[in-house]
C-alpha positions in Angstrom: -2.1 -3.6 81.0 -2.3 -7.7 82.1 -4.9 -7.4 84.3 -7.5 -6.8 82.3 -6.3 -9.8 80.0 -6.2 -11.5 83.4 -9.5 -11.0 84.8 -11.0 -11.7 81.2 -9.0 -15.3 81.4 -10.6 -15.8 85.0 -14.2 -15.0 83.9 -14.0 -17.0 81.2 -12.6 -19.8 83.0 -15.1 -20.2 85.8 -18.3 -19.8 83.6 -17.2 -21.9 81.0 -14.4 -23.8 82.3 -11.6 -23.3 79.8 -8.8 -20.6 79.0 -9.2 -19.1 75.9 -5.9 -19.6 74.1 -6.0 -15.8 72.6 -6.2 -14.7 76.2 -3.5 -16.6 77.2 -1.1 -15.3 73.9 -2.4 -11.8 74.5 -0.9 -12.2 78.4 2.6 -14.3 76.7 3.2 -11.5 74.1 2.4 -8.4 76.9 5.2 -10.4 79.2 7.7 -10.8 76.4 7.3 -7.4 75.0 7.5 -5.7 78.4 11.0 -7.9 79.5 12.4 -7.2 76.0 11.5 -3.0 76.7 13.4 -3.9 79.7 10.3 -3.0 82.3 10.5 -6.6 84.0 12.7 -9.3 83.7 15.3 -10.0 81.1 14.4 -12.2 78.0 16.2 -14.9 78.6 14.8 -14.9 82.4 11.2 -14.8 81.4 11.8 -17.7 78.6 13.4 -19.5 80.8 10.8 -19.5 83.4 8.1 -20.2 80.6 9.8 -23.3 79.9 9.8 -24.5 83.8 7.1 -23.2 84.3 5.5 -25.3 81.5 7.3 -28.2 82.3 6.3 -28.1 86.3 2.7 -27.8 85.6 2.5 -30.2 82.4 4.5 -33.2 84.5 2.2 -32.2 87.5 -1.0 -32.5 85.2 0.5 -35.9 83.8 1.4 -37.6 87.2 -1.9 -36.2 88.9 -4.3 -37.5 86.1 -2.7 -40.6 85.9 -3.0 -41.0 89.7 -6.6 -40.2 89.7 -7.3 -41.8 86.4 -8.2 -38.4 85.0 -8.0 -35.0 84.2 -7.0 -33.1 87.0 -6.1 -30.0 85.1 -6.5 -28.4 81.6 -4.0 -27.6 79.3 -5.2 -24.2 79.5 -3.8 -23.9 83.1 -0.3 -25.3 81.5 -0.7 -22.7 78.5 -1.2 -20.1 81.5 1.5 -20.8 84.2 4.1 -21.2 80.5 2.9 -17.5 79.7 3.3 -16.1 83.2 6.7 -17.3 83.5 7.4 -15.0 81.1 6.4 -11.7 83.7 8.1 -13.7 86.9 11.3 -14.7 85.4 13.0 -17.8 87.0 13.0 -16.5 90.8 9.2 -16.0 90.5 8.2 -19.5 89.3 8.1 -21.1 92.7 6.5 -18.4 94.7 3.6 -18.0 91.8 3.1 -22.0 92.3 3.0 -21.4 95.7 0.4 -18.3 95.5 -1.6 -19.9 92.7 -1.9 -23.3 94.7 -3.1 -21.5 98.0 -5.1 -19.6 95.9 -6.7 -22.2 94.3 -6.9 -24.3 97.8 -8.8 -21.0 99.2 -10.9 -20.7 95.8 -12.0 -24.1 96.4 -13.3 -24.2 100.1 -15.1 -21.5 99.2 -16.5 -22.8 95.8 -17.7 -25.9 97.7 -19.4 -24.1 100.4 -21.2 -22.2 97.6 -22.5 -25.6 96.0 -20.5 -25.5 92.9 -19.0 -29.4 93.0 -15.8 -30.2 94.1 -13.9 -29.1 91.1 -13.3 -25.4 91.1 -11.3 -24.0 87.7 -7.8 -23.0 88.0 -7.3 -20.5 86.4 -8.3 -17.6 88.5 -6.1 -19.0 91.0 -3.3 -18.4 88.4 -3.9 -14.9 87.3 -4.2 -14.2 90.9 -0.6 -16.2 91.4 0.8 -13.8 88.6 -0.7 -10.9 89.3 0.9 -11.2 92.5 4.0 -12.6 92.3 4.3 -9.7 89.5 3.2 -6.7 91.4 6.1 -7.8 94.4 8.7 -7.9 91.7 8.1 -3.9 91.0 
């Protein structure tokens, strides 16, 4: 049922460089209503996780834009990583930072050597972090 939602969010991300919030309530609500049917993890797990999961990437975005004196990632990719910590639960937060992050180092080399600039969009990188970091969890 996410994946769809998730592939829309990646499309939309690397043609127009932004995560459309309704994607990214439409993946929140699918991860709160399947932990409160009791298909992944608990409630209080997944919100949990949304909140560190939040927190991680918002501090990261803060620390890395102030470093490099700008944006280095959208609040999109916050509102993203918040909602997947809702499918991952607490034990799934730092393997989908890991997953995305390789995912997005990967994603990059490979957006460079197509010509597309040196700054790839995130978000792809995070449904595939989620998407994968869910599917192990089954």
């Amino acid at each position: 049922m996410v994946v769809p939602l998730l592939m829309a969010a990646a499309t939309v991300d690397l043609t127009h460089r932004y995560l459309p919030d309704g994607l990214t309530v439409a993946i929140a609500l699918l991860g709160a209503g399947t932990s409160l049917m009791g298909l992944s993890v608990t409630p209080l797990d997944g919100a949990l996780a949304a909140v560190l999961a939040g927190s991680l990437t918002l501090a990261l975005r803060a620390m890395v834009g102030w470093r490099l004196r700008r944006e280095a990632m959208g609040l999109g990719d916050v509102k993203l990583f918040t909602a997947a910590g809702l499918w991952v639960g607490l034990g799934g937060v730092p393997w989908l930072l890991l997953v995305a992050a390789l995912s997005g180092l990967a994603g990059n080399l490979v957006w460079r050597r197509l010509g597309q600039g040196t700054e790839m969009p995130f978000g792809p990188a995070i449904a595939l972090g989620l998407f994968g970091v869910a599917w192990a969890q089954l």
